[in-house]
PANUSE-236475 format. One record per residue (C-alpha): residue number from 0; residue in three letters; y, x, z. Coordinates in Angstrom, 3 decimals. Example, Ala and Ser with C-alpha at 12.3 -4.5 7.8 and 13.67 -1.06 7.14 Angstrom:
// residues 2
REC     i    aa          v          u          w
REC     0   ALA     -4.500     12.300      7.800
REC     1   SER     -1.060     13.670      7.140
// end
This chain:
// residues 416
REC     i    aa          v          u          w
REC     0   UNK     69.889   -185.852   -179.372
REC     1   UNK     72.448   -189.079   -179.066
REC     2   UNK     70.847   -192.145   -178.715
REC     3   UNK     73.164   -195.083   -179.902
REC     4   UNK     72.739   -198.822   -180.167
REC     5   UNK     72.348   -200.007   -184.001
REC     6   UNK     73.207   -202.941   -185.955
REC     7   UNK     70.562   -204.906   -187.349
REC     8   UNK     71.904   -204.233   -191.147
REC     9   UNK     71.043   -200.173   -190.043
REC    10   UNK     68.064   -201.052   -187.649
REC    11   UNK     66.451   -202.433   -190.933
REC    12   UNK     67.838   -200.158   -193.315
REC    13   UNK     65.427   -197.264   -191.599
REC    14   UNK     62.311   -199.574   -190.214
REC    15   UNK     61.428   -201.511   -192.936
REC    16   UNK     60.350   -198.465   -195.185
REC    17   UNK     59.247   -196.346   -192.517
REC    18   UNK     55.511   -195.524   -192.458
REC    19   UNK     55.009   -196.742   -189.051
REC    20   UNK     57.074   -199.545   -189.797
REC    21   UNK     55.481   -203.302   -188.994
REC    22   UNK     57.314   -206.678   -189.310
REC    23   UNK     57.625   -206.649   -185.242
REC    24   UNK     59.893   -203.844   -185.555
REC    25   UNK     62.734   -205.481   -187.751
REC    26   UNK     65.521   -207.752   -186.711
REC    27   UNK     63.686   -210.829   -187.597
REC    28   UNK     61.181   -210.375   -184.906
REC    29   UNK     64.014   -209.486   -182.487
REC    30   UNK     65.447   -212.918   -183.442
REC    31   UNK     62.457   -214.466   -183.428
REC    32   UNK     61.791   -213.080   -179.722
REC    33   UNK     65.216   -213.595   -178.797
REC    34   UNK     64.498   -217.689   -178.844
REC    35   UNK     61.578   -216.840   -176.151
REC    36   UNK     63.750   -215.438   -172.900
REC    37   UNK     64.186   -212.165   -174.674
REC    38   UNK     67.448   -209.870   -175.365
REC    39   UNK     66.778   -207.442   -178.384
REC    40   UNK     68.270   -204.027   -178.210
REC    41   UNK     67.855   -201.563   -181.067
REC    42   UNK     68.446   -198.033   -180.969
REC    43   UNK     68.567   -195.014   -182.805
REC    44   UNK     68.231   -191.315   -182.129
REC    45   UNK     70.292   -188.888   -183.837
REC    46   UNK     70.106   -184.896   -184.110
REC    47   UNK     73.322   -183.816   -185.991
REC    48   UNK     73.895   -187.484   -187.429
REC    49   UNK     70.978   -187.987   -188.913
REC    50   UNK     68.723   -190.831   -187.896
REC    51   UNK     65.394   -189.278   -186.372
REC    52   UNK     63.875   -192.200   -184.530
REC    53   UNK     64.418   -195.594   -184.039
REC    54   UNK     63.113   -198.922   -181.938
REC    55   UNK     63.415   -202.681   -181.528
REC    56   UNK     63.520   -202.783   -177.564
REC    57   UNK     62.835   -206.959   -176.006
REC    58   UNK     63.621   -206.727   -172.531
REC    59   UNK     62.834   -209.532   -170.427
REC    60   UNK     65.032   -209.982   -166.816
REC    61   UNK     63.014   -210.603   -163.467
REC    62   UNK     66.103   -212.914   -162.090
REC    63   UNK     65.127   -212.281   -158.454
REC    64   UNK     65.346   -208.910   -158.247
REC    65   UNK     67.857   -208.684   -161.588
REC    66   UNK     65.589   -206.153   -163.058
REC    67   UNK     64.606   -205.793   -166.862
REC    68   UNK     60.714   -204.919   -168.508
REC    69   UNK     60.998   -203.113   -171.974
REC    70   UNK     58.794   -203.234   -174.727
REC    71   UNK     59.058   -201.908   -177.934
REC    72   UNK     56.448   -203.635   -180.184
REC    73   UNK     54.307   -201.318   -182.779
REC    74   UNK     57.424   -198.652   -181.722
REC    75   UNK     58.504   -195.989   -181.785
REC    76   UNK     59.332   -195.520   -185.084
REC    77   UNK     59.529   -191.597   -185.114
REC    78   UNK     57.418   -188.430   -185.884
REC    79   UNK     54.779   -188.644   -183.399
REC    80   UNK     53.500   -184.955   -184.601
REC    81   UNK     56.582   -183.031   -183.520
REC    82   UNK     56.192   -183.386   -179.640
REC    83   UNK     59.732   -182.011   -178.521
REC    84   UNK     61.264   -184.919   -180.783
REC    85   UNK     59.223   -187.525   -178.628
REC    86   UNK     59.743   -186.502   -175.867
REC    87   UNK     63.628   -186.006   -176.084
REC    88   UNK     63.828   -189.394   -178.201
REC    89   UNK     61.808   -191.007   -174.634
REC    90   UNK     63.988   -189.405   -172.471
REC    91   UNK     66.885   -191.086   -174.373
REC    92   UNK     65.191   -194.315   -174.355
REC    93   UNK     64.140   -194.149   -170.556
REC    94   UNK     68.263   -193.379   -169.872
REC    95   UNK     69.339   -196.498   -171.810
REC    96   UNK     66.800   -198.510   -170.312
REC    97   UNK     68.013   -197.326   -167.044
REC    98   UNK     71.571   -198.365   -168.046
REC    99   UNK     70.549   -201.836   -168.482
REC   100   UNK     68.357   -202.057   -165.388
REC   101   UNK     65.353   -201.480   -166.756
REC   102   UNK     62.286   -200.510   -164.767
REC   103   UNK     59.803   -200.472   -166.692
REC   104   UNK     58.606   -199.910   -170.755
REC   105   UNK     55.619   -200.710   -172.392
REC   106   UNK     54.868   -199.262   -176.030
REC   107   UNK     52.038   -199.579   -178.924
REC   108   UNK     52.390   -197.422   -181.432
REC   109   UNK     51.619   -198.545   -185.096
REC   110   UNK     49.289   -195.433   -185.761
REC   111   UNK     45.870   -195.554   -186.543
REC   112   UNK     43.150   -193.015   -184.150
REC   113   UNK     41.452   -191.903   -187.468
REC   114   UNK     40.282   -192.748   -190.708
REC   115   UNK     37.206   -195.152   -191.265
REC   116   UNK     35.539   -196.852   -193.902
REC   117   UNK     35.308   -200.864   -194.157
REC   118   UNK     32.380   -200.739   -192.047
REC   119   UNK     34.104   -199.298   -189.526
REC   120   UNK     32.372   -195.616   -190.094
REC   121   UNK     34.686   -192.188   -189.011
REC   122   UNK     35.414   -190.828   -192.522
REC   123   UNK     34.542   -186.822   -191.980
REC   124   UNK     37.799   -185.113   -193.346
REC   125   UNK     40.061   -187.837   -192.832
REC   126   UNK     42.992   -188.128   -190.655
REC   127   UNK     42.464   -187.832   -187.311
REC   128   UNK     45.490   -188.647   -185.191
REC   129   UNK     44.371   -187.193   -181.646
REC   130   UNK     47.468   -185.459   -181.182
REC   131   UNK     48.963   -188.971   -180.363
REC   132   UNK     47.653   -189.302   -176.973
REC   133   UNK     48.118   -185.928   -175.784
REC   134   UNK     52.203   -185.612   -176.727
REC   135   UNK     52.681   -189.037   -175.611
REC   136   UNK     51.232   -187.591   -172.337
REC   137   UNK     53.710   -185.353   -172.381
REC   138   UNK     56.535   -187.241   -172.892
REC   139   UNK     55.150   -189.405   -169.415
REC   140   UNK     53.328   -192.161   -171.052
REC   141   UNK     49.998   -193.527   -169.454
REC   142   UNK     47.401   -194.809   -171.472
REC   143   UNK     46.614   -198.343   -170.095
REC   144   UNK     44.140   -200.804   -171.561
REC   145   UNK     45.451   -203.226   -174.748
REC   146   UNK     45.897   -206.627   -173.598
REC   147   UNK     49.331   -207.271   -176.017
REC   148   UNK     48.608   -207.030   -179.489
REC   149   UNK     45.184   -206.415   -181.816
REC   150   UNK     43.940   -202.996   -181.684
REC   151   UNK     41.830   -203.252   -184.217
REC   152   UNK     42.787   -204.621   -187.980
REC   153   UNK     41.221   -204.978   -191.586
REC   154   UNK     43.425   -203.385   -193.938
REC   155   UNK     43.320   -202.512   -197.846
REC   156   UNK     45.143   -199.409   -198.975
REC   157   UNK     46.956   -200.373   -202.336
REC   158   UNK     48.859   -197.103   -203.132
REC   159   UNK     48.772   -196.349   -206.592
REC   160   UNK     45.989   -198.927   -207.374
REC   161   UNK     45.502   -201.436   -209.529
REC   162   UNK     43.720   -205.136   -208.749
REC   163   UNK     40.493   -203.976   -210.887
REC   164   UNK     40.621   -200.971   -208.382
REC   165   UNK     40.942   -203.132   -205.434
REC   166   UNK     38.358   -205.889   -207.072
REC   167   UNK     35.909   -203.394   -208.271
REC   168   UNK     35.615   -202.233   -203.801
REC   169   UNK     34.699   -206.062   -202.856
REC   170   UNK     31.616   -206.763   -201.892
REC   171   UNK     29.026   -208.286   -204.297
REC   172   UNK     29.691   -211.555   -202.917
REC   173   UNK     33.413   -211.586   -202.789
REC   174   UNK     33.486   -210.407   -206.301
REC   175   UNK     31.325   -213.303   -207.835
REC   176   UNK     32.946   -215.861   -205.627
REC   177   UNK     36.458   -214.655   -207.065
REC   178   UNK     35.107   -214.917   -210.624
REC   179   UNK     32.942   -218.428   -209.770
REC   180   UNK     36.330   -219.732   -208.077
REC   181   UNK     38.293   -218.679   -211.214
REC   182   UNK     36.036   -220.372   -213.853
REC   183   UNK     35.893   -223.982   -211.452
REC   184   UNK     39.896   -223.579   -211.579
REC   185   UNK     40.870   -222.726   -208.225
REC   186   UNK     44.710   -221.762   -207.516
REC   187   UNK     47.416   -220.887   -205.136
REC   188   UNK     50.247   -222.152   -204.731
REC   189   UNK     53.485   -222.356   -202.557
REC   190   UNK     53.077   -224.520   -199.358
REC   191   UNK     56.035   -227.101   -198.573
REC   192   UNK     56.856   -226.180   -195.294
REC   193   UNK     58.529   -229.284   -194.723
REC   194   UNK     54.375   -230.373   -194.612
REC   195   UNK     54.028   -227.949   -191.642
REC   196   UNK     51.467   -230.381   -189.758
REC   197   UNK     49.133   -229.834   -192.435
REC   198   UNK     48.703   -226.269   -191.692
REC   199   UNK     48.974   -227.029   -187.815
REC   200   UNK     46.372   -229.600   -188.277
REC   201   UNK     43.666   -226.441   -189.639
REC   202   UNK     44.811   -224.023   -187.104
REC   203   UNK     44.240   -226.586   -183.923
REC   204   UNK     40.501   -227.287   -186.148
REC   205   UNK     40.488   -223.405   -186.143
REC   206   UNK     40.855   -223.351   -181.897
REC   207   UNK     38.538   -226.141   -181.474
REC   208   UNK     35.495   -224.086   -183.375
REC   209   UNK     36.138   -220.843   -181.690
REC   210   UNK     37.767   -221.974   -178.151
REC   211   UNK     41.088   -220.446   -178.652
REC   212   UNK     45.051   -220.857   -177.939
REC   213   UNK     46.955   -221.868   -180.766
REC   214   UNK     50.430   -221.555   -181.206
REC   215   UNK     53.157   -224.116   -180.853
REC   216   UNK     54.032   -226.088   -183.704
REC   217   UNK     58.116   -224.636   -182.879
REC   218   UNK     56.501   -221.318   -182.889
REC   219   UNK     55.912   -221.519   -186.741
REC   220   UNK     59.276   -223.357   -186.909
REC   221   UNK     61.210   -220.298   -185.371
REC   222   UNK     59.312   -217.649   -187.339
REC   223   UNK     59.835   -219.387   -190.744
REC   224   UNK     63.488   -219.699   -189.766
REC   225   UNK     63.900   -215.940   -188.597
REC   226   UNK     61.679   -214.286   -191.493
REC   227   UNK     63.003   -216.858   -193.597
REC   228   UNK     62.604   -214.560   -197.386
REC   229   UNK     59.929   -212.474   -195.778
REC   230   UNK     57.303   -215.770   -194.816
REC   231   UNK     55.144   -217.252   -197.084
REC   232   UNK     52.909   -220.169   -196.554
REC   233   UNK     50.605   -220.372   -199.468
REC   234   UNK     47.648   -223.063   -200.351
REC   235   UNK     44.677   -222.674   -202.026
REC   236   UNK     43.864   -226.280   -204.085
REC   237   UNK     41.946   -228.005   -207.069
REC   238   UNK     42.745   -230.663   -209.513
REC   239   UNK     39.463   -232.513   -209.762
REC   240   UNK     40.014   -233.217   -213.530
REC   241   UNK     40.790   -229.629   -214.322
REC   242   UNK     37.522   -228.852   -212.217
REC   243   UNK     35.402   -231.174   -213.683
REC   244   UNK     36.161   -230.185   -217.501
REC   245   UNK     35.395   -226.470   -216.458
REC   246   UNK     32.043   -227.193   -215.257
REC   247   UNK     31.915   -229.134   -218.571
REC   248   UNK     32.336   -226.166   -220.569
REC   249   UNK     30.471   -223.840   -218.661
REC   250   UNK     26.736   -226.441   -219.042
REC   251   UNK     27.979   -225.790   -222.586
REC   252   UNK     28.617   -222.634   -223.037
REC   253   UNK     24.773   -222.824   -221.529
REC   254   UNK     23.188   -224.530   -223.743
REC   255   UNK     24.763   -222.455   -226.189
REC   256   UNK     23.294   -219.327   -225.038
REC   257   UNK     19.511   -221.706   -225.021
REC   258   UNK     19.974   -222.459   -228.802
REC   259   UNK     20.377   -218.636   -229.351
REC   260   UNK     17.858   -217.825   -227.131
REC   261   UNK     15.562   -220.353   -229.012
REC   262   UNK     16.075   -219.107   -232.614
REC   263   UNK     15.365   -215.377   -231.277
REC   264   UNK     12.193   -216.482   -229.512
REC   265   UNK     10.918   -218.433   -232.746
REC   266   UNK     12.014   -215.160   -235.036
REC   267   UNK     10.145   -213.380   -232.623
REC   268   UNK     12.846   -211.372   -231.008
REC   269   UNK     11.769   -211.959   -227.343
REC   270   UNK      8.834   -212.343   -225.514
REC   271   UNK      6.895   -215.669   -224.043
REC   272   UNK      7.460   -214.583   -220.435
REC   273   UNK     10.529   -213.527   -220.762
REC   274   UNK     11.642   -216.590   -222.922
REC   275   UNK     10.160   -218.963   -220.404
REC   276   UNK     11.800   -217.017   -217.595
REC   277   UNK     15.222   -217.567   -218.433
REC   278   UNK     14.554   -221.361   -219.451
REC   279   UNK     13.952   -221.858   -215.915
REC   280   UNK     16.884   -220.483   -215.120
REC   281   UNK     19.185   -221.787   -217.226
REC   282   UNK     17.512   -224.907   -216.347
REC   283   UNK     18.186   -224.640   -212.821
REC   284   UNK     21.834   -223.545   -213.803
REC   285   UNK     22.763   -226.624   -215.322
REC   286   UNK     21.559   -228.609   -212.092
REC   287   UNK     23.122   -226.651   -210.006
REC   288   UNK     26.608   -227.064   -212.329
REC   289   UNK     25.927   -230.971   -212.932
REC   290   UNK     25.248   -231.718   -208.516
REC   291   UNK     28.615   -229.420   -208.641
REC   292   UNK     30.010   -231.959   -211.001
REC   293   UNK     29.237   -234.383   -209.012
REC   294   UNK     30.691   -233.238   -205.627
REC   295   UNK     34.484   -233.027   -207.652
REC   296   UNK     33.843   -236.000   -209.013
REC   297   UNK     34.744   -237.793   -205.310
REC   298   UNK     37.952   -236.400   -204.826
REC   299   UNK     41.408   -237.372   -206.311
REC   300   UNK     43.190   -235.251   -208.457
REC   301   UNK     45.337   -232.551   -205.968
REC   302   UNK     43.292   -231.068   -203.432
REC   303   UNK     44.221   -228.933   -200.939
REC   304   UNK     41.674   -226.924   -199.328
REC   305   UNK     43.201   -224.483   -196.803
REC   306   UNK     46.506   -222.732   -196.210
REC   307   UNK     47.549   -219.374   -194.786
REC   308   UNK     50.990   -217.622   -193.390
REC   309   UNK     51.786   -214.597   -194.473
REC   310   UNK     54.524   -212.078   -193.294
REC   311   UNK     55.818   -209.817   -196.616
REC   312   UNK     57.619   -207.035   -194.852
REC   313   UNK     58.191   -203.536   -195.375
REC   314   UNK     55.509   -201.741   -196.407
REC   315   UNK     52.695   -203.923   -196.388
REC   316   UNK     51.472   -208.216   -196.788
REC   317   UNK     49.991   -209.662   -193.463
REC   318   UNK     47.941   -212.363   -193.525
REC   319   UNK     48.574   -213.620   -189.945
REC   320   UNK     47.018   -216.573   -189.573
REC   321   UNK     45.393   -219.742   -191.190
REC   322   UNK     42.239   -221.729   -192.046
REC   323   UNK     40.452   -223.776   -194.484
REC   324   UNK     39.836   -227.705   -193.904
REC   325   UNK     36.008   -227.870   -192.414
REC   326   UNK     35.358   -230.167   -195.585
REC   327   UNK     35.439   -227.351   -198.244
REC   328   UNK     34.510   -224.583   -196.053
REC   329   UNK     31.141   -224.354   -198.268
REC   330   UNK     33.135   -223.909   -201.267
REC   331   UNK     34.583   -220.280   -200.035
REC   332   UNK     38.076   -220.999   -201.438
REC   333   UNK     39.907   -218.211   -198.974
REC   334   UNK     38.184   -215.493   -201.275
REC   335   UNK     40.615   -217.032   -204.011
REC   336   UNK     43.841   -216.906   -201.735
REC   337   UNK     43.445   -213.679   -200.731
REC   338   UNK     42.798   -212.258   -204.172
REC   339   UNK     45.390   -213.722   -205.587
REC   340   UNK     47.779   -212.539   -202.575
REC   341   UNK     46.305   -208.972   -203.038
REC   342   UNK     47.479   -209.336   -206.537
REC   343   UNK     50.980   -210.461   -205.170
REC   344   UNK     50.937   -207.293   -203.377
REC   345   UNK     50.205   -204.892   -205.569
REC   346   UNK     53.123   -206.200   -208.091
REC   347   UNK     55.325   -206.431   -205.725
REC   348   UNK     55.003   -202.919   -204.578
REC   349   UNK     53.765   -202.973   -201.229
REC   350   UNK     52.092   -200.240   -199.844
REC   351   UNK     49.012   -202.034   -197.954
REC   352   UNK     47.267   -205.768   -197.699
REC   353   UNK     46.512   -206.383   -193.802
REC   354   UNK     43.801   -208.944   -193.063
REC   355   UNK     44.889   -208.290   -189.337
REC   356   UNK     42.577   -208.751   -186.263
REC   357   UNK     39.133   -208.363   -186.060
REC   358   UNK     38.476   -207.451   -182.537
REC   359   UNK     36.457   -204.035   -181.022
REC   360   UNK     33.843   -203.805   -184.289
REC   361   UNK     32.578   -200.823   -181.162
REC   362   UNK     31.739   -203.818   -178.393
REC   363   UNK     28.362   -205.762   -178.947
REC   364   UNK     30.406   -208.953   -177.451
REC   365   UNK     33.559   -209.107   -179.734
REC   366   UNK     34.351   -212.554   -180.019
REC   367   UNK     35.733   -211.795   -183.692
REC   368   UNK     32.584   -211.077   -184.988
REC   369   UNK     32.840   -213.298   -187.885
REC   370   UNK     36.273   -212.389   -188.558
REC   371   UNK     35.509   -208.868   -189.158
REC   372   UNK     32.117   -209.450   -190.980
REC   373   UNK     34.149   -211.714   -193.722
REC   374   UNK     36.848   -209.372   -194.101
REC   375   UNK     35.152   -206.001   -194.709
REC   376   UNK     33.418   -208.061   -197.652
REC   377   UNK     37.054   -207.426   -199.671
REC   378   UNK     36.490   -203.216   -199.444
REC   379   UNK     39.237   -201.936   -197.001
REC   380   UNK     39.349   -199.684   -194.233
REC   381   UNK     38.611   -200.272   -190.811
REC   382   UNK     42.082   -199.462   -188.934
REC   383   UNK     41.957   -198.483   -184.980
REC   384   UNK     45.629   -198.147   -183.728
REC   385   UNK     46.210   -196.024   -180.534
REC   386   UNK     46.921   -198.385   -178.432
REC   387   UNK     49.069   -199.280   -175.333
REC   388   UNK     51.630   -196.404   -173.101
REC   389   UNK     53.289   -197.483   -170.066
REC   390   UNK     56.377   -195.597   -169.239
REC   391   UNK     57.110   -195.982   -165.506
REC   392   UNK     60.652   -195.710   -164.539
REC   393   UNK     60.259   -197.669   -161.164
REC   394   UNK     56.843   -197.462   -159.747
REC   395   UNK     57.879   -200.543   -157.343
REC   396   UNK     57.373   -203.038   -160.155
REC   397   UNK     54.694   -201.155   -161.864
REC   398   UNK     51.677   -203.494   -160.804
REC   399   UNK     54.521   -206.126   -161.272
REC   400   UNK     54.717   -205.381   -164.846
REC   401   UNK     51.385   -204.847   -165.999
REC   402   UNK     50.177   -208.250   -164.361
REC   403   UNK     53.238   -209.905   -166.397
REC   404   UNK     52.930   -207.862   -169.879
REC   405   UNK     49.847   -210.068   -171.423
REC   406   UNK     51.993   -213.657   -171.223
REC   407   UNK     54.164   -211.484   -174.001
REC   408   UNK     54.671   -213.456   -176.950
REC   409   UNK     52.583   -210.906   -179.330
REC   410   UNK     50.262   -212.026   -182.513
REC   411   UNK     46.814   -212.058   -181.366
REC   412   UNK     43.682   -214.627   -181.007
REC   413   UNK     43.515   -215.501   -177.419
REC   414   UNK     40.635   -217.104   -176.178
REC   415   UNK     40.485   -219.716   -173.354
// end
């Protein structure tokens, strides 16, 4: 094998519709680290010149002793099966690394353990990637704990399905909030980034409920500038007039159905109890619809009601972050964004929806709890990646490294 350094243009060319591939191994997350003390390096392996494995390497330089760290974030890209492949294609990494003083490299692979269900069950029969550990063993990797990036994610498999597929999987309650949100008049729509501080403003409301580090407000700047065709900052809103005229038509479209239901029960077409039974009810519909009416009836016309980021790389839509304003958290309006984003997805060709992190569904204290309760409600799969390989080159800086490898700039929910 030759291992040689890449261009972005044919860095991206093979990553971006590579199965393993994840929007932190393109160019634009090289660039994006790049603006955080980071060099970017990306390199190829090649068995008769054909590309067989490629990476994104950041390296960060410890000025005092003029020695680099290497990571290569969700990499390699490359058959993890064929274990003579990884390890030569390691070897060749380890001797560039060397060549730019490297010391040290830190990987985590974007491959899932093994199939499970959206409730986070093993699926018997499904793919079961154990061979990971043991050739990356091989190739002189050491397991370490994950402290960089989310191990565990939500994520909805959209290959050759269609939205009723995907719809007809949510939950009960996802499914009649979608359909309740559609008849109000909920929509999405593209966010003006130039009103960033509106989104900033939810995310810091976001840390304040759950105690967590938020990014900086240049931190959304940069990645919107480097993934700039590839970001998307989309907002879920009413207009209260549109609203209002909805519920309008649904109390009629009620009393409607009472009129019918009144000339059946005089021609004798129903029964007492069951005529009475369904009075009530519709009775108790049309309160519930006119105290509804009432609520929209406060607001002005355009209401936004929460925004989220999403990266649209590759082979798959990740919703990275976002929120919903605390004053129309009751009205479960994220159900409609991400529906309609699924939909996005699916005509758009991409492979997989990611709801991202929802923290170790296996530990009785995960702190994402919530996260991961909401999003199994829209019917994916419960994805487990393998998680984090040290390479040691120098086993000076080794305890060195491993202190310094969680202030990496990854994705994740850090709590304080």
């Amino acid at each position: 094998m030759e291992l040689k350094e890449l261009t972005k243009k044919e860095f991206d060319q093979f990553a971006i519709n590579h199965p393993l591939g994840s929007f932190q191994q393109t160019s634009s997350w090289g660039r994006f680290m790049e603006g955080d003390k980071f060099h970017a390096y990306y390199v190829g392996g090649f068995i008769k010149e054909r590309l067989v494995g490629a990476s994104l390497l950041l390296s960060y330089e410890i000025k005092k002793d003029k020695v680099r760290l290497f990571y290569a974030p969700r990499g390699f890209l490359i058959d993890y099966k064929n274990e003579e492949l990884l390890k030569e294609f390691t070897e060749e990494v380890k001797k560039f690394i060397i060549e730019k003083h490297g010391v040290f490299l830190k990987i985590d692979p974007y491959i899932l353990v093994r199939d499970r269900d959206s409730e986070g069950k093993i699926i018997e029969g499904g793919v079961y990637n154990d061979f990971v550990e043991v050739n990356l063993t091989n190739a002189n990797f050491i397991k370490v704990n994950d402290k960089i990036q989310p191990k565990w994610l939500s994520r909805i498999n959209l290959k050759e399905k269609t939205i009723d597929d995907i719809f007809n999987n949510f939950s009960p309650k996802a499914r009649q909030t979608v359909r309740r949100n559609e008849r109000l008049g909920f929509k999405v729509r593209d966010f003006d980034f130039k009103d960033i501080d509106k989104f900033i403003d939810i995310i810091n409301n976001e840390s304040k409920k759950y105690n967590t580090i938020v990014p900086t407000k240049t931190f959304y700047e940069d990645l919107k500038q480097t993934f700039d065709g590839n970001i998307k900052f989309m907002e879920v809103y009413f207009k209260s007039d549109e609203v209002i005229n909805n519920i309008d038509k649904m109390i009629s479209e009620v009393i409607k159905e009472k009129k019918v239901r009144i000339n059946n029960y005089h021609n004798s077409k129903m029964t007492a109890e069951y005529f009475i039974d369904k009075e009530l009810e519709d009775e108790e519909g049309i309160k519930r619809l006119e105290s509804l009416k009432d609520y929209f009836s406060y607001f002005s016309d355009d209401v936004g009601m929460g925004i989220y980021m999403f990266i649209t790389i590759g082979n798959e839509v990740v919703a990275l972050n976002g929120g919903i304003v605390d004053e129309y958290n009751k009205l479960d309006a994220s159900y409609t964004l991400h529906y309609e984003m699924i939909k996005y997805a699916i005509d758009n060709g991409y492979k997989y929806y990611n709801l991202y992190e929802i923290g170790d569904i296996t530990d009785s204290n995960n702190k994402l709890k919530n996260s991961y309760n909401y999003k199994k409600n829209f019917g994916g799969e419960v994805v487990e990646l393998v998680g984090e390989y040290d390479l040691v080159i120098n086993p000076k800086y080794t305890n060195m490294a491993r202190k310094y490898f969680p202030e990496y700039l990854g994705v994740k929910t850090i709590f304080k």
